[in-house]
C-alpha positions in Angstrom: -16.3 15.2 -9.3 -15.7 12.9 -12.2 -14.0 10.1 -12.9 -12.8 10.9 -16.6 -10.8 13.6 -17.6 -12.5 14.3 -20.5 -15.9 14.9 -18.7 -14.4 16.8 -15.8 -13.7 21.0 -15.8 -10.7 22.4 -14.7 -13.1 23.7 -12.1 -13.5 20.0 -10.5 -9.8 19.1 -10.3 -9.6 22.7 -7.9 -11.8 21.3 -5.3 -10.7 18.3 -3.6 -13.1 15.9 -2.6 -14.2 15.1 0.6 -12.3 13.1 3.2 -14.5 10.1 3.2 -14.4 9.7 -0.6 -10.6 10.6 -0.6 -10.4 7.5 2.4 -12.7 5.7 0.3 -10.7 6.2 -2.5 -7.2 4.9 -1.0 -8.4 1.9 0.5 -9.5 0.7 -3.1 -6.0 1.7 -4.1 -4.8 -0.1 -1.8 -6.7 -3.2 -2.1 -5.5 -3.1 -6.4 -1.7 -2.8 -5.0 -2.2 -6.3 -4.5 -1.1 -8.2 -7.6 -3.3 -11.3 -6.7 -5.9 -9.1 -6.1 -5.5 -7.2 -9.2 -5.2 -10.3 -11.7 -8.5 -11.7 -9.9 -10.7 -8.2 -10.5 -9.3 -8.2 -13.9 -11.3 -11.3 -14.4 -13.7 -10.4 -12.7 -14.2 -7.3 -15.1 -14.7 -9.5 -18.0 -16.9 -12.0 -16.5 -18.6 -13.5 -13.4 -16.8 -16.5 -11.4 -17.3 -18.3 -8.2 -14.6 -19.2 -6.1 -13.1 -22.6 -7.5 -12.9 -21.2 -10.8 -11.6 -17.9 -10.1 -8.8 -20.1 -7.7 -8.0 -22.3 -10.6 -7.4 -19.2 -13.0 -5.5 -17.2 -10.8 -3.7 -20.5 -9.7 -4.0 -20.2 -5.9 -5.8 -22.2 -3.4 -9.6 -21.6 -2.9 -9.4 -20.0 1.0 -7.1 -17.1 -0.4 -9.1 -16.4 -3.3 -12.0 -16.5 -0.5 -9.8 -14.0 1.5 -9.1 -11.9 -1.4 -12.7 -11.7 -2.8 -13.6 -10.6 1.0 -11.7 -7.5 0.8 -12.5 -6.5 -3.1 -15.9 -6.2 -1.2 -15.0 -4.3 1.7 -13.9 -2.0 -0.3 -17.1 -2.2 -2.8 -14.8 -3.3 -5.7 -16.8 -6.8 -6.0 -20.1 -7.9 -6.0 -21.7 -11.3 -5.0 -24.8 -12.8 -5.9 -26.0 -16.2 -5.0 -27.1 -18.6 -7.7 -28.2 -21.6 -6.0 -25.5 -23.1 -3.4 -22.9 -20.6 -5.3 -21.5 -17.5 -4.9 -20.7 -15.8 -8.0 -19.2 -13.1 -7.9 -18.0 -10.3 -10.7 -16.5 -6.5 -10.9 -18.6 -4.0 -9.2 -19.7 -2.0 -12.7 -18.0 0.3 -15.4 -15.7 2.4 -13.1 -13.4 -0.2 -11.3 -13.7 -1.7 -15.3 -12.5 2.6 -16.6 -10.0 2.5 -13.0 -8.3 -1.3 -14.1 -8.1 -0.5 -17.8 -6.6 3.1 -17.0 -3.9 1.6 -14.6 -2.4 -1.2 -17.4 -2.6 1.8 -20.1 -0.9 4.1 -18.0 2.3 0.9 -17.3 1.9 0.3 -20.9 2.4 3.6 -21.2 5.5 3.6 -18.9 6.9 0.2 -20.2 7.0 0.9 -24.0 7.7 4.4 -23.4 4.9 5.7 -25.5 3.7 9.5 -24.5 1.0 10.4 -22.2 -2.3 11.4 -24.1 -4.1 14.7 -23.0 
């Protein structure tokens, strides 16, 4: 299955995917229904941050950015790597990039009312 319509047959949106990628699926939805959690993987998308800077952008403290950025990679959403005593951490490549950039078009979309594309 693929992850743009443009790419994908009418043949793939007849078969559903499998229950784990449909669970795995959901729980990353679930995890961007947070709007904290959604501003911070939106910069996360554009660069790499480690926690006090990511806190002072998103303007909350540092433990619930920590508590956040724990989920986001739960749910594979985030990666870290370490660069010396930090943890930097950034968007976990071009899909959740496509799966943020699709969900503001689609509530621009929605807010201006401008029609869907095909």
């Amino acid at each position: 299955m693929y992850a743009r319509d443009d790419v994908a047959t009418t043949n793939d949106w007849q078969q559903l995917p499998t229950g784990g990628h449909v669970d795995a699926a959901v729980d990353a939805f679930r995890m961007l229904a947070d709007p904290t959690r959604f501003r911070m993987l939106w910069l996360l998308c554009g660069d790499e941050y480690d926690v006090t800077t990511l806190a002072e952008k998103v303007g909350i403290a540092r433990p619930a950015v920590s508590q956040h950025l724990t989920k986001l990679r739960l749910t594979a959403l985030v990666t870290v790597r370490r660069d010396g005593r930090r943890a930097v951490y950034s968007a976990r490549g071009g899909h959740v990039r496509r799966l943020l950039l699709e969900a503001v078009n689609t509530a621009d979309h929605h807010l201006t009312g401008e029609p869907d594309h095909d």
